[in-house]
C-alpha positions in Angstrom: 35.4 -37.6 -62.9 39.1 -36.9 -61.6 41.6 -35.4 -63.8 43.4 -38.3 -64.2 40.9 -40.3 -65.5 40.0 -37.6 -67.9 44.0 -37.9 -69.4 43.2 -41.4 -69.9 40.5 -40.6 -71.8 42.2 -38.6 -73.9 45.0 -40.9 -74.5 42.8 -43.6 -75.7 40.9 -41.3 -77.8 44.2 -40.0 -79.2 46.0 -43.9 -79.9 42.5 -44.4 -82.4 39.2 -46.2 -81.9 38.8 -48.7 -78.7 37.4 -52.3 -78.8 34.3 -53.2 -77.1 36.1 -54.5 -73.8 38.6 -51.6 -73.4 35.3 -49.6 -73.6 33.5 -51.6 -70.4 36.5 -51.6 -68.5 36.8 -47.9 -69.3 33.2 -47.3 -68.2 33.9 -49.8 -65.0 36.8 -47.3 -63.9 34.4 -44.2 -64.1 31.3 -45.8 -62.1 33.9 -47.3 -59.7 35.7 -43.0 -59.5 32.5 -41.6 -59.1 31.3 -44.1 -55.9 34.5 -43.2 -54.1 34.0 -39.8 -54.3 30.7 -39.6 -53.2 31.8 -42.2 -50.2 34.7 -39.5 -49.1 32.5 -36.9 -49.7 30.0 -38.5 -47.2 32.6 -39.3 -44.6 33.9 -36.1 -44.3 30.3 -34.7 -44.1 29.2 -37.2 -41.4 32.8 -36.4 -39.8 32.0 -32.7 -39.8 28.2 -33.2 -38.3 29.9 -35.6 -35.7 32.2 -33.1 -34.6 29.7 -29.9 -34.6 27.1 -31.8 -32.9 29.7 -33.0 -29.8 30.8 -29.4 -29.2 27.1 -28.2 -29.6 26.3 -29.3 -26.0 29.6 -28.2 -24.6 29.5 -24.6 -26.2 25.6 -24.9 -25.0 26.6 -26.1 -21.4 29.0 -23.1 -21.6 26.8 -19.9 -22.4 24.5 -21.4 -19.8 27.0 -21.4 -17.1 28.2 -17.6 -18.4 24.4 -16.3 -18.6 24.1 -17.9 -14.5 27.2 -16.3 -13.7 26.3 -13.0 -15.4 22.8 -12.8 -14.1 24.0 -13.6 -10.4 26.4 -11.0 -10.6 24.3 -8.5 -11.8 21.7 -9.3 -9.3 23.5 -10.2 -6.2 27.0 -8.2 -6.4 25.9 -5.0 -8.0 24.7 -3.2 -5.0 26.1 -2.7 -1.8 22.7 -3.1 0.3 23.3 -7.2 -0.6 26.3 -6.8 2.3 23.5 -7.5 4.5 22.2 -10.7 3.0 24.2 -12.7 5.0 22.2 -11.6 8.1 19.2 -14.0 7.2 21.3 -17.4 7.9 22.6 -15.7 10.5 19.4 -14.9 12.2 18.6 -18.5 11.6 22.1 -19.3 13.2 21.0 -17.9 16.0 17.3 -18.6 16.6 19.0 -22.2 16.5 21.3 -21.8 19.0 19.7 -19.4 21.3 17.2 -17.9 22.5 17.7 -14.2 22.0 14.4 -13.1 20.0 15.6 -9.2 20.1 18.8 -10.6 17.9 16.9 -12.8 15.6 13.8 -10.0 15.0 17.0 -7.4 14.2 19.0 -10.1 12.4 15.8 -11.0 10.5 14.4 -7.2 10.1 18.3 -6.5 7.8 18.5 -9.6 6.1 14.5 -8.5 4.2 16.1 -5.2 3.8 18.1 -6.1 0.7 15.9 -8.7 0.0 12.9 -6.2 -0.3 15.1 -4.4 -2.5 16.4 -6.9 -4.8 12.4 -7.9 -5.2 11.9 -4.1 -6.6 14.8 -4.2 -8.6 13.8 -7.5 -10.3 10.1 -5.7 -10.8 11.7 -2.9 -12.7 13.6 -5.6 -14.9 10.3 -6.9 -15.5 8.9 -3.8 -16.6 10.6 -3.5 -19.2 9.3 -6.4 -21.3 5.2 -5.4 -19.8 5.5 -1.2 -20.4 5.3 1.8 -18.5 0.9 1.2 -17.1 1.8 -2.6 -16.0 5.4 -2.0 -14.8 3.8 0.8 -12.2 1.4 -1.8 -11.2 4.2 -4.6 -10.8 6.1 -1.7 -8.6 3.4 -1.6 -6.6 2.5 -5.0 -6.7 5.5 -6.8 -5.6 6.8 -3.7 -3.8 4.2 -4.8 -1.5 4.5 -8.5 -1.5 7.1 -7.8 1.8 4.7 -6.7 4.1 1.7 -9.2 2.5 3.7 -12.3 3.4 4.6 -10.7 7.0 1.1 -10.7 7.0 -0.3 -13.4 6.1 2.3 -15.3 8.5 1.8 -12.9 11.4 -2.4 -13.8 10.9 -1.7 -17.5 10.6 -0.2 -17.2 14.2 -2.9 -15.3 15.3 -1.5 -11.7 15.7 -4.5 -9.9 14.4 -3.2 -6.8 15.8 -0.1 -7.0 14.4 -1.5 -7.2 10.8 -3.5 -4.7 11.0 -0.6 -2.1 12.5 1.9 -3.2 9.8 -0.7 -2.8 6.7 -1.4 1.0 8.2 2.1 1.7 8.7 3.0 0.4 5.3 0.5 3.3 4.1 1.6 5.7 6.6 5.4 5.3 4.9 4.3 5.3 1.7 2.3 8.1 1.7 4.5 10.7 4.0 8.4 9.1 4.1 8.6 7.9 0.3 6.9 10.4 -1.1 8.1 12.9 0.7 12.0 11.6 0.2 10.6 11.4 -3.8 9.6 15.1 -3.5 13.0 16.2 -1.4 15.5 14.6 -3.7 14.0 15.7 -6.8 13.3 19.1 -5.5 17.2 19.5 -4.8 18.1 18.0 -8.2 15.8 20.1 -9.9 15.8 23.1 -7.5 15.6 26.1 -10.2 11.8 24.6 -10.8 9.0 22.9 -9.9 8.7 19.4 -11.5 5.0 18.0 -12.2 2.9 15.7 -12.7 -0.5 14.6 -13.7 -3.0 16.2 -11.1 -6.2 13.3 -12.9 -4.2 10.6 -11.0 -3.8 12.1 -7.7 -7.2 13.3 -7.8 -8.2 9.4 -8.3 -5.9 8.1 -5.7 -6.8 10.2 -3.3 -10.6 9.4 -3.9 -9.4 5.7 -3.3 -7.5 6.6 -0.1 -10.6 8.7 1.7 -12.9 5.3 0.0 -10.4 3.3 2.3 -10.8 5.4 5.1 -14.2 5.0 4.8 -14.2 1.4 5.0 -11.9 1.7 8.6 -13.7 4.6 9.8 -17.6 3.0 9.7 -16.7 -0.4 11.8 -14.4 1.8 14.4 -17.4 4.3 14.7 -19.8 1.4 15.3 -17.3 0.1 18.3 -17.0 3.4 19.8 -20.6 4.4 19.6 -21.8 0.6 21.0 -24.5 0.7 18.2 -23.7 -3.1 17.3 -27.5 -4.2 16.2 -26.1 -7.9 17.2 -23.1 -7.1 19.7 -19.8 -8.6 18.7 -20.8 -9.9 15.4 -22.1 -6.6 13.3 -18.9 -4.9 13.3 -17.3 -8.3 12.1 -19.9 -9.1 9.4 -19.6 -5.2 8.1 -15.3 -5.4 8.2 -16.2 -8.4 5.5 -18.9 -6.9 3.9 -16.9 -4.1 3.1 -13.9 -5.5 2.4 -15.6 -7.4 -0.5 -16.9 -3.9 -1.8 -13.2 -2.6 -1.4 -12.0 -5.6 -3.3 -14.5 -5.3 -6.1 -13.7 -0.8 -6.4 -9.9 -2.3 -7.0 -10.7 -4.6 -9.3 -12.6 -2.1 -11.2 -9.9 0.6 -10.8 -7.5 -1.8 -12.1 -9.5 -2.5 -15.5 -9.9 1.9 -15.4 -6.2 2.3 -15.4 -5.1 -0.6 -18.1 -7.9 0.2 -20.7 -8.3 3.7 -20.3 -5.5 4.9 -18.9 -2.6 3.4 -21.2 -0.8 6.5 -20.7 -1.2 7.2 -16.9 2.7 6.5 -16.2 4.2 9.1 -19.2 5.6 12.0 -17.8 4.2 15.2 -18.6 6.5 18.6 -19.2 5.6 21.7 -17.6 3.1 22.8 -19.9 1.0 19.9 -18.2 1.1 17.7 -22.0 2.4 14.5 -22.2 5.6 13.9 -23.3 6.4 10.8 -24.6 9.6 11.5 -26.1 11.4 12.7 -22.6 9.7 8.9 -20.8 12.0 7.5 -23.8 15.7 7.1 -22.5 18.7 4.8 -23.4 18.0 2.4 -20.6 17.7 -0.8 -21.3 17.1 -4.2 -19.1 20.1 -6.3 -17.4 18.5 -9.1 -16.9 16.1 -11.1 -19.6 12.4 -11.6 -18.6 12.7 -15.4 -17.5 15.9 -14.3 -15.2 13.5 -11.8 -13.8 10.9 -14.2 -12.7 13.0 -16.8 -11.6 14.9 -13.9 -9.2 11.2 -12.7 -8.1 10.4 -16.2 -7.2 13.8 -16.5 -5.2 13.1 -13.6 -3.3 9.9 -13.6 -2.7 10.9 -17.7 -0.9 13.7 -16.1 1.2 11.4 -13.6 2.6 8.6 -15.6 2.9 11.5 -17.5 5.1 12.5 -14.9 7.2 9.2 -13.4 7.3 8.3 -16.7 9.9 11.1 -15.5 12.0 10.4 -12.2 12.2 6.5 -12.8 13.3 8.0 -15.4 15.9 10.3 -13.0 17.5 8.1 -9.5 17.2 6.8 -10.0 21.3 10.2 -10.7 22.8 11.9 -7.8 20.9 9.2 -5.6 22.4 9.6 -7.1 25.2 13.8 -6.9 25.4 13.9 -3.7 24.0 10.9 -2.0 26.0 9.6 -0.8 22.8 6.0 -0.9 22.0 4.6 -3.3 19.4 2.9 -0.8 18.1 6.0 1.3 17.0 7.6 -1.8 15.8 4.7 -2.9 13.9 3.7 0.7 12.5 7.3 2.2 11.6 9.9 -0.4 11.5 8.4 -3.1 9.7 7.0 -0.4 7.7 10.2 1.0 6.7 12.2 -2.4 6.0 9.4 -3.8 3.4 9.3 -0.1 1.7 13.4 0.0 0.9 12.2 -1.0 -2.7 9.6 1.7 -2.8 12.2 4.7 -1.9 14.7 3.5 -4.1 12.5 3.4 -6.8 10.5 6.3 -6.1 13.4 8.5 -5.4 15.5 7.5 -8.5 12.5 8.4 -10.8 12.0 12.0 -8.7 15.7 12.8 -9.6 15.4 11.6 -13.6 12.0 14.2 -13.3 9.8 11.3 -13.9 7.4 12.4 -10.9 4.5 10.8 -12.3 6.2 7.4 -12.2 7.2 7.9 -8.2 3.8 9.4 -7.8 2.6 5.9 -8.9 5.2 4.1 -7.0 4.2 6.0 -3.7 0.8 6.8 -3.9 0.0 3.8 -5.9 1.4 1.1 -3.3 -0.6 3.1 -0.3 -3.6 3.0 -2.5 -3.3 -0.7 -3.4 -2.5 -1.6 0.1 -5.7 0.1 1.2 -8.0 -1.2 -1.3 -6.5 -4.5 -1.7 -4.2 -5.3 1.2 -6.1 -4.8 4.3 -9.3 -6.4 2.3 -7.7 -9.5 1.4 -6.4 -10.2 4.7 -9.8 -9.5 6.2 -11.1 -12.3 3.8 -7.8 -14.5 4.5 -8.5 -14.3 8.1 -12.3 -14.9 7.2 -10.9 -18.3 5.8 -8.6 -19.3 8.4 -11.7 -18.8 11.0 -9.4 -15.8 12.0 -11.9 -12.3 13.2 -10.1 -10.1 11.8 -12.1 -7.3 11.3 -11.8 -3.3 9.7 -11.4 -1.5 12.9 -8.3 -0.5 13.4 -9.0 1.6 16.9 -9.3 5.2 17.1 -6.2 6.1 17.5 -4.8 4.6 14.3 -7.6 5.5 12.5 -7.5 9.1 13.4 -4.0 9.4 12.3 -4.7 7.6 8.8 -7.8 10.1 8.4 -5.6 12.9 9.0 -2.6 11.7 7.0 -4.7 11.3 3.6 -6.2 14.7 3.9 -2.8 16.2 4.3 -1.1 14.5 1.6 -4.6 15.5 -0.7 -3.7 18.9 -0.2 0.2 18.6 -1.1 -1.0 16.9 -4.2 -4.2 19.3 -5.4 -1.9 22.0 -7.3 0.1 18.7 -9.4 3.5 20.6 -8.8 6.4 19.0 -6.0 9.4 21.2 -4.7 11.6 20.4 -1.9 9.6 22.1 0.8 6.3 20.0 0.0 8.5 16.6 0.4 10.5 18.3 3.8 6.8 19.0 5.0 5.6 15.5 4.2 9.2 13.8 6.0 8.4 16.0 9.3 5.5 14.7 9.3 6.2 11.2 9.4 8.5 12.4 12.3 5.5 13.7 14.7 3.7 10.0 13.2 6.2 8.1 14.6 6.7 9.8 17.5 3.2 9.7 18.5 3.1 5.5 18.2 6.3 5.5 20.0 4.5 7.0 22.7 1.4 5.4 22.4 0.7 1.9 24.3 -1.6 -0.2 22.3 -4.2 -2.4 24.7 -5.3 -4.7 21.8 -2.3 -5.9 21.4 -0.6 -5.9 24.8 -4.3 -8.2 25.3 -3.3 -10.6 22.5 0.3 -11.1 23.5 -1.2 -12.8 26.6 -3.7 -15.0 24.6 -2.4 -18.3 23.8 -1.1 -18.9 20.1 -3.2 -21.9 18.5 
């Protein structure tokens, strides 16, 4: 009831009693005040709910457009590498137009380079919502997916040779020019000591690496040797054999590491204990987990793109450039798909979180190894594709040789400069030896017909 109404009340009440039909005409006047109200008051309700629920979508619409915005320019424009993104149309440009295959395989070879990077970064994002056991494993993981989908494109063309040289030069890198770059940089940054790190994972790398060797070194032996039982087809049937075992020891050194090693990737102090409260720092993740996925997925398309150009072009670049395959398949390729393993590594070596670059490092050479190289056997296996474990004497020698060196710079669980210098020259005499060396397997399959 309005004040007005009330003043009439009080009037009448004042001027004396009030008939019967001033008191139904005064009861009319209130039920009639009190619908009004309610009426305006439910108009300018359903006035206000109109006009909130039109700006909803255009305020939604809006954040929407800011978080795309944001999450490009976090992604795309926040490191100078991306310069060189533009050089995967233009490879395409110019496999179009021309001919050229040196220009596309280089064009191709630095537009993955960022890509390979961005692909780690977006891992790391990730890792932030999975914690510090998974994340290493998504490092590795997708550190790796580079040199998988060269792979599995160079195998569906039937460069069986090629696979094979680009999956042992992928461990070659990791294991001598990441971590050894990991071990140099942190070594300078933390020069007045020498940083650590947890000597039980090494250990059961390592034991996975010489496993791996194994597995290369029994069907090359049985070539060499000419002990085939049923020539040509026992050293296929054990590649497969084996590379099911291998497949099965990595699945089972996957379930080791989540459920009994939660704490594997926590970085220990010098005392050798764990120290959880140094592996906790003010970093936090600029990009959400869905924008993570959604940039994986991106990446991991382009380069799957590119990757078919590169395969394509790998022959006439050797050919152009009178380089070897080899070389080009063992240390370039190599170093291209591993830009997102030495940032990463090397940016944990210099925050002294060596256990997370021995992961990075160690881990990707161990997963390409035992998971890599065995899944392509089977891939090949399915694609009627004899690709096989024996990766020639020559490459197998130098992988033999190269995990029982790095066993040795890991077996005290301490890193300094010199250990990581060491590991880098290394790689040098590596890559100077395939640079030299003329592969006949695959000069032989370069003349085979593609089908």
């Amino acid at each position: 009831m309005d004040y007005k109404l009330q003043v009439g009340v009080q009037s009448h009440l004042e001027m004396g009693p009030l008939d019967d039909k001033s008191m139904h005409d005064l009861d009319d006047k209130c039920i009639y005040s009190l619908e009004m109200d309610a009426q305006k008051t439910q108009s300018t309700d359903s006035n206000e709910h109109v006009s909130l629920s039109g700006s909803l979508p255009v305020g939604g619409n809006k954040r929407i457009r800011n978080g795309v915005y944001k999450s490009i320019k976090t992604v795309v424009f926040s490191n100078k590498l991306n310069l060189l993104m533009p050089f995967g149309p233009l490879a395409i440009l110019v496999h179009k137009m021309t001919a050229h295959n040196g220009w596309v395989f280089f064009l191709s070879l630095l537009g993955i380079t960022p890509l390979a990077e961005r692909l780690g970064y977006a891992t790391e994002q990730l890792a932030f919502f999975t914690g510090p056991t998974v994340g290493g494993l998504l490092n590795a993981t997708f550190g790796n997916a580079t040199e998988l989908i060269i792979s599995i494109y160079a195998l569906k063309s039937g460069m069986i040779r090629v696979v094979q040289l680009s999956l042992l030069g992928s461990i070659l890198s990791n294991m001598l020019l990441v971590l050894g770059c990991a071990f140099f940089c942190g070594g300078l940054v933390y020069h007045r000591k020498e940083q650590v790190f947890s000597k039980a994972t090494a250990v059961v790398n390592s034991g996975l690496l010489l496993m791996a060797v194994m597995g290369l070194l029994f069907p090359a032996v049985l070539h060499y040797t000419h002990t085939e039982r049923h020539a040509g087809k026992s050293e296929l049937t054990l590649s497969r054999f084996s590379s099911c075992v291998m497949l099965l020891a990595y699945a089972a050194y996957l379930v080791f590491q989540l459920k009994s090693q939660n704490d594997q990737y926590v970085p220990i102090d010098e005392e050798g204990s764990q120290n959880e409260e140094n592996s906790d720092d003010d970093e936090a993740p600029e990009i959400s987990k869905l924008e993570s996925l959604i940039w994986l997925a991106i990446m991991t398309a382009w380069i799957s793109i590119l990757s078919d150009y590169l395969v394509d072009t790998i022959e006439g670049a050797s050919d152009t450039w009178d380089v070897p395959i080899a070389f080009i398949s063992v240390i370039l390729l190599p170093i291209i798909g591993n830009a997102a393993e030495h940032a990463s590594a090397i940016m944990f070596a210099m925050k002294d979180k060596l256990d997370i670059s021995l992961g990075v490092a160690i881990g990707s050479s161990t997963q390409i190894s035992m998971f890599g190289i065995p899944f392509c056997v089977v891939i090949g296996w399915m694609m009627g594709r004899e690709m096989d474990l024996n990766f020639q004497l020559f490459e197998t020698a130098t992988l033999f040789i190269t995990v029982i060196v790095v066993a040795f710079f890991l077996q005290e669980g301490t890193s300094n400069y010199f250990k990581g210098l060491m590991l880098i020259l290394c790689y040098l005499i590596v890559a100077a030896s395939f640079f030299v060396h003329e592969d006949p397997s695959s000069t032989s399959e370069s003349k085979q017909p593609k089908t």
